[in-house]
N, C-alpha and C positions, 0 to 999 in steps of 0.2 A: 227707692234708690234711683239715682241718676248717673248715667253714667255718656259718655259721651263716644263718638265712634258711629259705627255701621254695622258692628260685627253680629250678623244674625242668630244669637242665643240668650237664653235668659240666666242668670248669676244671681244665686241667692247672697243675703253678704256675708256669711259662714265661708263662702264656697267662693271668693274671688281671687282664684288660681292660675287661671288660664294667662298666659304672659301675654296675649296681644290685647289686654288691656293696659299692662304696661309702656309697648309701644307706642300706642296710641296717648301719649302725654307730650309735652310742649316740646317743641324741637331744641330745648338743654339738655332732654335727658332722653334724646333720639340717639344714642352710642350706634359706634358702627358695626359691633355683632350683631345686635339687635337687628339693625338696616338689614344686615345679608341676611338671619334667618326668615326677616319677611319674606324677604324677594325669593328664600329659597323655595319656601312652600306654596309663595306664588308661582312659582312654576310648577312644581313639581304636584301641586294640588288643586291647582285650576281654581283657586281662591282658596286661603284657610276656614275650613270649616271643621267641627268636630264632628264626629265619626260617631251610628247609634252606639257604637261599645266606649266612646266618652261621655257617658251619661251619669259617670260615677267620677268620685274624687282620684284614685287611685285603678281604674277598669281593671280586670284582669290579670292583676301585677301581686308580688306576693312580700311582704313588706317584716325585714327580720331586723329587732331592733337595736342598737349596737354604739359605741363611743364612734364611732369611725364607719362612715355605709360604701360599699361597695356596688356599684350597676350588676347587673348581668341579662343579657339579650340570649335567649333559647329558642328555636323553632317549636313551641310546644303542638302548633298545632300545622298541618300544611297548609297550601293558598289553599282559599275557596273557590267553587266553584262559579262562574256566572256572575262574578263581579263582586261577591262576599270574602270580607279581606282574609277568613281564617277558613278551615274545612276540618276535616278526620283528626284525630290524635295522633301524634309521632312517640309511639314509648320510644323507642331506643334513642333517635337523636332529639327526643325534645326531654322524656320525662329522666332517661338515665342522666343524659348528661348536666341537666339540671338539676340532679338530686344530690349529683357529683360534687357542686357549687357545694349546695347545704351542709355537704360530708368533711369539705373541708373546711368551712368555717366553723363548722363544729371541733376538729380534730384542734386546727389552731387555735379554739376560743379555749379547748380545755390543756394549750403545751402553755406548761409554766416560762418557757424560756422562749418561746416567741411571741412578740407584743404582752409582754406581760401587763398584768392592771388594765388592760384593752380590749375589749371588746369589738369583735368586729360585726356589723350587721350589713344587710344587703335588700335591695330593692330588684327584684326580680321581673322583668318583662317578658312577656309572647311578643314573637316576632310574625310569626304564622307564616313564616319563608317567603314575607312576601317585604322587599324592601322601602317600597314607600309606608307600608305599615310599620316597620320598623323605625323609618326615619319618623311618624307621627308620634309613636311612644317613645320614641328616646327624649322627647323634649320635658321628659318628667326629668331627667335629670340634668338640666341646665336651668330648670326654675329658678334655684336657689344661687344663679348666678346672674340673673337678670336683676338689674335695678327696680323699684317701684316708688309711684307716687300714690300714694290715697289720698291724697288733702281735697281733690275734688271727690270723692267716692260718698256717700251718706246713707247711710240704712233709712226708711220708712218713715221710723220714727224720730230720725234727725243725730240719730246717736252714729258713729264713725265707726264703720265696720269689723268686724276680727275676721283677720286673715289668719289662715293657719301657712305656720311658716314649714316649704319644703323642706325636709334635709338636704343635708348637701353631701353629693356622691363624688368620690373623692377621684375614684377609676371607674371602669369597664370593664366585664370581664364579657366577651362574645366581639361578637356573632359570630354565628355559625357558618353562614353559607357569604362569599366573599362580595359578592352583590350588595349584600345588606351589610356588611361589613363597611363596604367603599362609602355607600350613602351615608350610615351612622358618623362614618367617621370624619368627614365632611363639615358636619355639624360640632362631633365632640372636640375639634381642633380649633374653635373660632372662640371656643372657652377654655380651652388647653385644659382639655379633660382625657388621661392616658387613658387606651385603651389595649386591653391584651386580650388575643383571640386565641380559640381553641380549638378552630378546625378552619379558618378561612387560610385558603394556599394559593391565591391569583398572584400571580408575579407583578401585577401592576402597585398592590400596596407594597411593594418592595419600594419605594420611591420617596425617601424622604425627606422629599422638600414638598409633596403634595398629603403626603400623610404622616408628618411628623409625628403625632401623639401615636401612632398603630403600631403595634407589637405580637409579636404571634409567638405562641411556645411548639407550634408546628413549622416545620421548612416550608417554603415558597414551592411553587410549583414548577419554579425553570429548578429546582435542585430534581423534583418527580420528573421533569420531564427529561432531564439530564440521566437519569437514571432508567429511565423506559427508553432511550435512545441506545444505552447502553445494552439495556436485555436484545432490544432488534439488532442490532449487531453481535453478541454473543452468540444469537440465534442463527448466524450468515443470514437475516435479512435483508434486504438493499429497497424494496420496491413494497411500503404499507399506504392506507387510506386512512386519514383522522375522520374522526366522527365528533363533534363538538355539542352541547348544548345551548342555546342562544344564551347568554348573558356572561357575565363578567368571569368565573370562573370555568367554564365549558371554552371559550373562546381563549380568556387568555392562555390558558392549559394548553391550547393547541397550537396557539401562536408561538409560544415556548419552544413548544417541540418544533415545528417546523423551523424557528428561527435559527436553535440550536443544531439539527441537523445541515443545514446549510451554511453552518458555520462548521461544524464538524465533517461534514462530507462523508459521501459512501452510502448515504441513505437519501431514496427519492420517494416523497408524495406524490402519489399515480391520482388521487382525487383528495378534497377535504369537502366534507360535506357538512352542512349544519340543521342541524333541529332545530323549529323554530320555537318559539317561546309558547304558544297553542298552536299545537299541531292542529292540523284537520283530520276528518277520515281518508284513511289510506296513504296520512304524508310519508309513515314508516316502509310502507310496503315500496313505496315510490325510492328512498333511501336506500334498501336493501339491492332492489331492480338500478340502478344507479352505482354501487357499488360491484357489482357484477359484471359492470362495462369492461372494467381493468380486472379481468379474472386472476392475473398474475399474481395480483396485491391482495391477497390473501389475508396477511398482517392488518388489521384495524385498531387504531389508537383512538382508544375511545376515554373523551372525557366529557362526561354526563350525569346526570343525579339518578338516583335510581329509576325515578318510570321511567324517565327514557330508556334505559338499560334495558328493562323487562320487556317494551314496548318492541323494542330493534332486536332483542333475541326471538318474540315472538313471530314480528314479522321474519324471519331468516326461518321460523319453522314454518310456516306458511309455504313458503317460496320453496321448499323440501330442500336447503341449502346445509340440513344438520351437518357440521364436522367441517363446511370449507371453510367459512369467516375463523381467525384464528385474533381472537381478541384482547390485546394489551389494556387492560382496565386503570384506570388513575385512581384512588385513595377512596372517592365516590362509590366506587365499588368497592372495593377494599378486598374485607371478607364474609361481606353481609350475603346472607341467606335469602333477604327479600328481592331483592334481583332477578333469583335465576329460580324462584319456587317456581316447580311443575316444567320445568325448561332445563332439567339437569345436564340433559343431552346436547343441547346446542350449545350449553358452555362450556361443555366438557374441554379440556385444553387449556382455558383461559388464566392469561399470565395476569396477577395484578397486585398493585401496588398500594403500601399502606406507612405511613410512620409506624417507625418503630414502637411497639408498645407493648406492653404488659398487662396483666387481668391485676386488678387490685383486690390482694382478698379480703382486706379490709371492707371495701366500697361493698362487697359481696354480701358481708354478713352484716353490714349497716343496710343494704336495702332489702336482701332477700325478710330481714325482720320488720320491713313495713307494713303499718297492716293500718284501715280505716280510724282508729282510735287511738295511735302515735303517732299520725302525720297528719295530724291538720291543719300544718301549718304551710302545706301544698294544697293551694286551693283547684289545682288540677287531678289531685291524685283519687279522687271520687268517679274522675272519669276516668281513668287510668283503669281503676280498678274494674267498672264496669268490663271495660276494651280487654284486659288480660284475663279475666275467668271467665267471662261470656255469659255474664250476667247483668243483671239489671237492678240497681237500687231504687227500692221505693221512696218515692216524695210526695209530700202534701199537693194533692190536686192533679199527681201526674198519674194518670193511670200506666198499670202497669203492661208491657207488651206480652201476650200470651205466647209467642214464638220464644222468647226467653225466659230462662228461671233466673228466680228471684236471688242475689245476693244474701248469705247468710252473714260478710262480716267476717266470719271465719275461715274463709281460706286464707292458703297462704302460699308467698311467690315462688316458684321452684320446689314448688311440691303438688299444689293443686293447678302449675303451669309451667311454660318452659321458661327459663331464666337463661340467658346470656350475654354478658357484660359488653356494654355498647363500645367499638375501638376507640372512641375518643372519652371514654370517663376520665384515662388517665391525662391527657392533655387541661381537660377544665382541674382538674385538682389540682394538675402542675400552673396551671395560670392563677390560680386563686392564691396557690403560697408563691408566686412571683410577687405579686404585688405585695402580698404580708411580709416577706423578706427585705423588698424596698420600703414598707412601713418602717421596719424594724431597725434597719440601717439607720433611717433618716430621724428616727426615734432618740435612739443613740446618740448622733451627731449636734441634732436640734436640742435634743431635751435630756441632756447628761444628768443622771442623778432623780431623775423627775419619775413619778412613778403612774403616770398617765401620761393625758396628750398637753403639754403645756403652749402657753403663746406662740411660742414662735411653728408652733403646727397647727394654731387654731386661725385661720382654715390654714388646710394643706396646700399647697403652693403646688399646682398642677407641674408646670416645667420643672422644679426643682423635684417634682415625687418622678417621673419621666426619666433624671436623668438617673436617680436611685434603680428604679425599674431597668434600667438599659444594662445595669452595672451587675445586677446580681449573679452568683454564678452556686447553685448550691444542688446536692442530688435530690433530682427528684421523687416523685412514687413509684418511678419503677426503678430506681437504682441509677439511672444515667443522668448529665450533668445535665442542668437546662441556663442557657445564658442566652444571648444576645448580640448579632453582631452592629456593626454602626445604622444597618437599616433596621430593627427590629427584628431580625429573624433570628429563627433559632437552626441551630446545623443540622443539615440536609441527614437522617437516618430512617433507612426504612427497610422493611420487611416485604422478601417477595414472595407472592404465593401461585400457586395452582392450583384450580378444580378439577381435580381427578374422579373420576367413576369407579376406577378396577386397581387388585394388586394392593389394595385398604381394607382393615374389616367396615372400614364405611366410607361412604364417599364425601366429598367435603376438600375445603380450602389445606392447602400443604405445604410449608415454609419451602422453599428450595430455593434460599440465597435471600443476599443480604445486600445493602448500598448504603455503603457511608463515603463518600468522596468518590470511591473508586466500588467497581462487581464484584460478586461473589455470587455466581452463579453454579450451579450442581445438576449439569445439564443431566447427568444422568442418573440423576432423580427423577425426569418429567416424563410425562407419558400424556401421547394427544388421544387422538378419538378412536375408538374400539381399545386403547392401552396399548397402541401402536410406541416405540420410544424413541423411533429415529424423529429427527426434527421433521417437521413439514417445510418445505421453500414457499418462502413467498419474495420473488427475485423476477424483473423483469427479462432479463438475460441470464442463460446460463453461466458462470465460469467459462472462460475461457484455458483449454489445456497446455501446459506448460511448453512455452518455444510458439506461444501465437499470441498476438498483440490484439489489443481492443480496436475496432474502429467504430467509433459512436454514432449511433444515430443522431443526425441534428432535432436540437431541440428536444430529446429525453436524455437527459446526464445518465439515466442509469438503464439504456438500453443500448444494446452496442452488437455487431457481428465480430467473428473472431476468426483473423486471418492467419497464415501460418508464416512465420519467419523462415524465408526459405533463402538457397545459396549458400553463404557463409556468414549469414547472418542471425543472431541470438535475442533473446529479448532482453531488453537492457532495462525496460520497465514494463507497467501494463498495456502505456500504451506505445511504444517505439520499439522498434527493432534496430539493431546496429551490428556494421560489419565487425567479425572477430578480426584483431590486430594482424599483420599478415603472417606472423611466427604462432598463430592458434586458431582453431576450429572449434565450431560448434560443438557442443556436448551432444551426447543422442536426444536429450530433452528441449535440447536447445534455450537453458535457461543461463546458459553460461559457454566463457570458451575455454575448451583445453589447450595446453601445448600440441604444435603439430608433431609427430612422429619423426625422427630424424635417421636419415637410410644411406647407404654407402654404395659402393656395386662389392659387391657383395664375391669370394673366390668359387665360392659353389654355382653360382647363377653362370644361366648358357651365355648371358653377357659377357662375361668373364673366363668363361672354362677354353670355347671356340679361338680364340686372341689366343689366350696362355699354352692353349695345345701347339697353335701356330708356333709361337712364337720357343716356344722349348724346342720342337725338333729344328727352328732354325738355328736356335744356338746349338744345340748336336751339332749339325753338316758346318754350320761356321767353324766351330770347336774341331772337326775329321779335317776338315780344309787346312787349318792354321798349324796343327799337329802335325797333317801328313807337308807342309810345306817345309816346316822347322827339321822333319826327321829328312828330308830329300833338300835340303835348303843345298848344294852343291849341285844338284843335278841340272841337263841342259834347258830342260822344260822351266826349272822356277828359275832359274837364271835369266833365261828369254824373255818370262815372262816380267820382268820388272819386281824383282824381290822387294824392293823399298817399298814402293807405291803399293803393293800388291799387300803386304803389311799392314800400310794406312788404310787401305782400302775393306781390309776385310777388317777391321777395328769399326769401321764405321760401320759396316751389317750388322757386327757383335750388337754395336748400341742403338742399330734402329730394332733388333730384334729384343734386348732390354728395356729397350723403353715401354713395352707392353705391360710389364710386372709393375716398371713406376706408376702407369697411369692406373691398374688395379688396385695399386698399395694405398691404404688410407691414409687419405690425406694429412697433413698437419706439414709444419714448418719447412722442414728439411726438403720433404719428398714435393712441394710443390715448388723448392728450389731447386730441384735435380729435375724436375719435369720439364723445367722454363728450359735451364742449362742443355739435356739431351732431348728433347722434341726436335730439335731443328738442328741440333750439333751430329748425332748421326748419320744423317743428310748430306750434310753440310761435309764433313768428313769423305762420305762415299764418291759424290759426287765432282767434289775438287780434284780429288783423284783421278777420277775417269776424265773431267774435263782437262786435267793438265796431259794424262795420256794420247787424250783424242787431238790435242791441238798438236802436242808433240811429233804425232805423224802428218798430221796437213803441214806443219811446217816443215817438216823435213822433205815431204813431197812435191809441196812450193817448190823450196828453194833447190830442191834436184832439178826442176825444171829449164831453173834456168842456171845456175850455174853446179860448177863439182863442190862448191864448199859450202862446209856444212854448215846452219842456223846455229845459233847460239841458244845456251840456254838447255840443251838435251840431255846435258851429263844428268846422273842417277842425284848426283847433290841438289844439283839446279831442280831437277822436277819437283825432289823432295824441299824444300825452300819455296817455289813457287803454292806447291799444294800447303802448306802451314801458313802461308802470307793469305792463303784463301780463305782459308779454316780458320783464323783470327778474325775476320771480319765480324764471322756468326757469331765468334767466343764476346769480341767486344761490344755489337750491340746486346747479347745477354746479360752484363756487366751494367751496361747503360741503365737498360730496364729494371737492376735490384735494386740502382739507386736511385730510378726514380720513383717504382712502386716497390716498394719492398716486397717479395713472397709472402703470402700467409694465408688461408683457408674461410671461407664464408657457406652459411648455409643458406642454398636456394631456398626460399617457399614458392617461387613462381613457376619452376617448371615441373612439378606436379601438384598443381592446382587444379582436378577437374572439376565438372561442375558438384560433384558427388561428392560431399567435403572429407564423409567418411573412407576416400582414397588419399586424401592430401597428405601428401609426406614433402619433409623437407629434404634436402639434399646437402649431404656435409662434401665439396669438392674445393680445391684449387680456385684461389679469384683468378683464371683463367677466361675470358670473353674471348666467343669466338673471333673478334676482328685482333685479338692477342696471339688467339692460334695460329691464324692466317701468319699473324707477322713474324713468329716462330719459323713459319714453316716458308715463308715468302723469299729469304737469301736463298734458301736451300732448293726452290724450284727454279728460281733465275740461272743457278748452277746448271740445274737437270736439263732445264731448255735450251744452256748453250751447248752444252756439251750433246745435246741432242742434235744441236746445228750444224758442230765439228763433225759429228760423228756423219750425218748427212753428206758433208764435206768430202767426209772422205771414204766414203762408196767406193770411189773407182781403185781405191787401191789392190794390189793384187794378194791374194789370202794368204798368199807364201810367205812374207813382206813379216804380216802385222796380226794384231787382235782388233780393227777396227771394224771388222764387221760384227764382230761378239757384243763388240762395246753398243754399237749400232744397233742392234736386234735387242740387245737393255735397252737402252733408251726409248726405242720406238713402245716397247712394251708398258717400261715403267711410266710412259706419258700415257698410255692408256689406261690403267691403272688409279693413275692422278688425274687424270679427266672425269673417273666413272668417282670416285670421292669427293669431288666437289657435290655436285648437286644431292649426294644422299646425304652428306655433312651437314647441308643449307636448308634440304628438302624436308627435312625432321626438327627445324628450329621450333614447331607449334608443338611437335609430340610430347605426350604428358613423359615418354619413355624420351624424351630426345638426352640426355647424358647418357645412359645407355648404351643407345645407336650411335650418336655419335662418337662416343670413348672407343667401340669394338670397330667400328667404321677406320676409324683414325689408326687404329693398330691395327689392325688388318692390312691395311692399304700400305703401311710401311714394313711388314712382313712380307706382303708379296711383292712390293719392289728390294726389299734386301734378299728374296729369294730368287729373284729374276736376276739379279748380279750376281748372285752365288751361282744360281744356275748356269746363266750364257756363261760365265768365263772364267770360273775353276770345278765347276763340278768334271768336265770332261779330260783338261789336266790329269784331274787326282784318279779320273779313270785310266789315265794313260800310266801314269805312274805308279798305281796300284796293281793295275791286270797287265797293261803291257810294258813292261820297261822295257824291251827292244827297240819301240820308238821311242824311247827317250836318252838319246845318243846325239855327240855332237856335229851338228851338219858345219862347212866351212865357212868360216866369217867371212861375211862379209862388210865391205868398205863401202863409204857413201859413198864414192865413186862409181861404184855398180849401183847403189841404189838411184843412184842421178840418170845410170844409163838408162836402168827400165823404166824410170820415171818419164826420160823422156821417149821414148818407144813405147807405150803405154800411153804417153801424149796423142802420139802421132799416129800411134792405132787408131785412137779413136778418131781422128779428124777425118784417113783414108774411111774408114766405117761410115763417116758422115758424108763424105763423097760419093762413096759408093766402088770404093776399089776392095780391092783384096786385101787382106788382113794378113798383115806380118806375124808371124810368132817369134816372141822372143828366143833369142838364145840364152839359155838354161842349163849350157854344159860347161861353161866357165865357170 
């Protein structure tokens, strides 16, 4: 036979299989899949060559015969060692989950109502976990997709060779591990050949415009990591270390999570470290010493295949770190026992995560009944069987090893071993009736009435079975739906567990919650290391305590110091503080502002009692005054003394002594329009009085000087006219000011605001300003200063005469009085207490000046009138004629005095 090419192997002509002898035909039938699968395995194989395990038609693949073939890719065996593609046997994830396949093609080949008249068979591959092996054996199922020319091919003897023609696989159901997953599927895409997996979770096959045909009946790994982001927060985490294993699912698992945290926020990666793909010695121990750096980060999100798993607990027992690493496991772990044998204690704690699933008990009592003599049709299960009873089968020529007994044949599984159903049985059973379900669909649609597979499915139309596969939506073997969304995934549901030690009659994996969209966590259910049940912290910063804001560290997002909102300031988030409104203070916690307290003066407070004692016994001696004036109102004393004025006069003490109760009375409407009105009207009143008094003798003493006739203006009408022309002045600008500002009440927060918020009170008073008060009180002192000038004025007059030295010893007084009130008024404006002082200030000060006028110039009247009425008898009137004369002898006294002569006395007997 001749064949033409370079491809270094020999081809019997039975056995011309291999597609790169199709390639290698004229450039008509160079198609361009073909093109890329060259170049693919030229890269990825450093030339195509076959492998000693392609030394057979079919190597190591298990071949179930059927109207319709199905692929399937299984880890049956792991990598080898030292450059051998395959090594040790995997039962659980190589031979359960493969026997899972066979369990449901069996189930379906015997349901009369699924693919009925149909048979489905399957071509079964070892992938040996190692993905460029996998990509070598998957090209068994793309054979029957490649073109071929034999017209140049010739057997020996001249005769035209037989080819045996591959089947044709319609789907894929695997791989297993997403590495081998990505490669395969690379290849099965460029022949749109569907493939649905049963345990590959890398979020990067989520993408389909680079993995169209891939479909998985497990969720993606950004849903697991969605979902482990969520446990470390449930957890009050903030601050874990990812732990990766090099390749495609370790990596993107971890990518996931980081990317989704940082999209999410509240959780920081303190390190991400990775295992390499061949560790060296001591690369774990070096991992573990590395993880220690950021002790804080306690939390490690680990996604890894099992030895690594074992390897990084081991080394953490080494390093005598039992109990701190607090490990969030990815689906890898799940709830497999081979992880953490003989290392219970360092995983004790450990959260990890699984799809959701079910034990099939179907799968159970279909495999627990396998035994050497009903399953031949698993050309691995001979080793299998060696590997689970710890025996040895004898074969021709193979001596057998004395360290082992012999096989009898007769055991049997889960009784002469341990049996426990691998977590992904139920996923391959669910991927095997996915594709049977879109056969079945498409059976239907295609081939109505037809009781096989008719033309229009002969062959099966890879995109068009794809788009059936994507569609299906039916329960599956454990009860729950399984469908597909636009990327091929199936919805994110999973199972969370814990490895507990204590508080179990055994120790072992423990549901406590669940993740489907959204947590369900049952925190207290968990319990860490010794069967401790508070959480552990793994948090770079503490909490900060309520009323103190975060300040970050630059450059660590989740390490911060924590300041305290102080003054009247609250925390308005984690990281700002803000002043409360000026009407609210801080809470004690300072997480919020309350209203401030609103205060009055109060009638019990010394503020208030000192003012109102004054001011009552003034109204008493006012009230004795105006009574004992009213009951002697004929006598010569109140007649002398100016009955009118003396009236208005003492009406104005009444209301300076009144005014003390207004300014105590709480405020509202009325009372701070009676405040404006008598603050300055009582004054105003007293002291018009006294000033028309005082001017009334300086004029009369003028004008005696120079001549006998008397000033105008002295009758008792006139004075009383003059003093109300004065006292309307005050009345109308009070009048001004309602209609400019109306009266009505405001509450201070600023004058008791100390720094101590827990003193701040508000003040409910009068919109009275002090530059308001002043101008209150400002008519009413321009009064008191003049009438202080008159009264000056008129010193020299003689005592006999007048009351102007009475009025005079007032005034000197009450200017002293109103001198020492200014600066304590003014001196107290900063005082947290200044309404207070200044309210009792203010009435006090018009107390003792309405008591200095009571006192100089009727308290000693009403003494004369009450104890002596024998001086109070009428002495001879006198005419302003006489009072001109002593005015002027009284002149001219003084001038000789100033001279220096002799002093005249007047005469006093006339």
């Amino acid at each position: 036979m001749t064949s033409p090419g370079y491809i270094p192997m020999q081809l019997s002509c039975l056995h011309h299989h291999l597609f790169f002898l199709w390639i290698e035909q004229s450039p008509c039938l160079f198609s361009w899949p073909r093109l890329m699968v060259f170049f693919w395995f030229w890269i990825n194989g450093n030339q195509v060559q076959v492998s000693a395990s392609h030394q057979h038609f079919h190597p190591h693949s298990i071949k179930i015969p059927g109207d319709i073939t199905l692929g399937g890719l299984f880890p049956i065996h792991a990598r080898g060692p030292h450059g051998l593609p395959c090594g040790e046997l995997k039962k659980e994830k190589g031979i359960h989950r493969m026997e899972a396949m066979l369990y449901a093609l069996d189930q379906i080949n015997s349901d009369p109502e699924l693919l009925p008249n149909i048979t489905l068979g399957a071509r079964i591959l070892d992938t040996c976990s190692r993905d460029t092996y996998a990509l070598e054996q998957s090209l068994t199922f793309v054979q029957a997709l490649i073109q071929k020319d034999t017209s140049d091919i010739r057997c020996s003897n001249g005769e035209p060779p037989f080819i045996r023609k591959p089947e044709r696989v319609v789907a894929v159901i695997g791989a297993s591990a997403s590495s081998v997953s990505i490669m395969v599927a690379n290849i099965l895409r460029l022949f749109e050949i569907p493939q649905v997996s049963y345990a590959s979770t890398a979020p990067e096959l989520s993408d389909n415009n680079r993995y169209d045909f891939f479909s998985r009946v497990v969720p993606p790994d950004s849903y697991q990591a969605q979902a482990m982001l969520d446990i470390v927060k449930a957890l009050g985490w903030n601050y874990v270390s990812t732990l990766a294993s090099e390749g495609n699912y370790g990596e993107s698992g971890v990518d996931a999570f980081i990317q989704i945290s940082r999209e999410a926020g509240g959780v920081c990666i303190a390190q991400s470290v990775k295992i390499p793909r061949e560790p060296t010695s001591g690369e774990f121990d070096k991992i573990i010493k590395r993880l220690t750096e950021t002790s804080n980060a306690r939390g490690v999100i680990i996604f890894a295949n099992e030895d690594d798993i074992k390897r990084v607990l081991e080394a953490a027992q080494r390093a005598n770190l039992t109990g701190h690493f607090l490990f969030v496991g990815s689906d890898s772990w799940g709830a497999k026992s081979s992880p953490i044998a003989e290392l219970e204690d360092v995983a004790e704690g450990a959260v990890t995560i699984l799809p959701k699933r079910a034990s099939i008990d179907g799968f159970d009592q279909y495999f627990t009944s396998r035994s050497l003599q009903n399953n031949r049709r698993n050309i691995w299960f001979a080793e299998f069987w060696e590997d689970d009873f710890r025996c040895k089968l004898t074969r021709p020529g193979i001596k057998l090893d004395p360290d082992k007994k012999k096989c009898t044949g007769n055991e049997r599984i889960g009784r002469d071993s341990s049996f426990e159903q691998e977590g992904k049985v139920q996923f391959v059973i669910d991927a095997v009736y996915a594709v049977a379900h879109a056969l079945h669909n498409m059976l239907q649609d295609l081939c109505p009435g037809s009781t096989g597979v008719c033309s229009n499915m002969d062959p099966v139309e890879g995109r068009s079975l794809l788009n059936y596969i994507r569609a299906v939506n039916f329960n599956g073997s454990a009860g729950t739906s399984v469908l597909f969304n636009e990327n091929g995934d199936a919805p994110g549901r999973y199972d969370i567990f814990q490895f507990q030690m204590t508080n179990h009659s055994h120790p072992g994996y423990h549901v406590i919650g669940q993740w489907t969209n959204n947590l369900r966590l049952n925190v207290e259910e968990m319990q860490w290391s010794g069967g401790d049940k508070s959480v552990p912290e793994s948090i770079c910063s503490f909490p900060c305590k309520p009323g103190e804001r975060k300040k970050m560290v630059k450059g660590v997002p989740c390490c911060w110091h924590c300041e305290l909102c102080d003054g009247y300031q609250y925390q308005l988030d984690e990281f700002t503080c803000e002043t409360c409104p000026p009407d609210m203070r801080p809470a004690p916690n300072r997480t919020t502002c309350r209203p401030t307290p609103i205060i009055k003066l109060e009638w019990n407070s010394p503020w208030a009692l000192v003012p109102s004692s004054l001011a009552m016994l003034g109204i008493l001696a006012t009230s004795t005054v105006v009574f004992t004036f009213i009951h002697f109102n004929e006598t010569p004393i109140v007649r002398a003394s100016g009955r009118e004025l003396s009236y208005v006069l003492l009406t104005g003490i009444f209301l300076m002594y009144l005014m003390t109760f207004l300014m105590m009375a709480e405020p509202g409407v009325v009372v701070c329009a009676f405040r404006r009105l008598l603050l300055g009207l009582g004054m105003a009143i007293t002291y018009s009085a006294m000033l028309t008094k005082t001017n009334r003798i300086y004029r009369i003493f003028e004008q005696g000087k120079r001549s006998v006739t008397p000033p105008k203006f002295i009758s008792p009408t006139s004075q009383l006219i003059i003093t109300f022309i004065l006292i309307s002045v005050q009345v109308l600008g009070v009048f001004v000011s309602f209609a400019v500002v109306p009266p009505h009440t405001i509450i201070d927060y600023e004058e008791q605001r100390p720094p101590n918020p827990d003193l701040a009170r508000g003040i409910l008073k009068c919109d009275m300003s002090d530059l308001s008060i002043i101008c209150c009180l400002s008519y009413s002192i321009v009064l008191m200063v003049t009438c202080t000038v008159y009264a000056v004025k008129s010193r020299g007059v003689p005592e006999t005469f007048n009351e102007a030295k009475p009025i005079g010893f007032t005034m000197y007084t009450t200017c002293i009085v109103w001198l020492a009130f200014i600066p304590i008024f003014f001196g107290t404006a900063q005082s947290t207490e200044k309404m207070f002082i200044q309210t009792a200030t203010l009435t006090v000060s018009m107390s003792l000046s309405a008591s200095v006028s009571l006192g100089m110039l009727y308290l000693p009247k009403v003494y004369i009138i009450l104890f002596h009425p024998e001086q109070n008898v009428q002495k001879r009137k006198r005419s302003f004629k006489a009072v001109a004369q002593v005015s002027r002898l009284s002149q001219k006294s003084l001038t000789e005095k100033q001279n220096g002569e002799k002093k005249i006395e007047p005469d006093r007997t006339q």
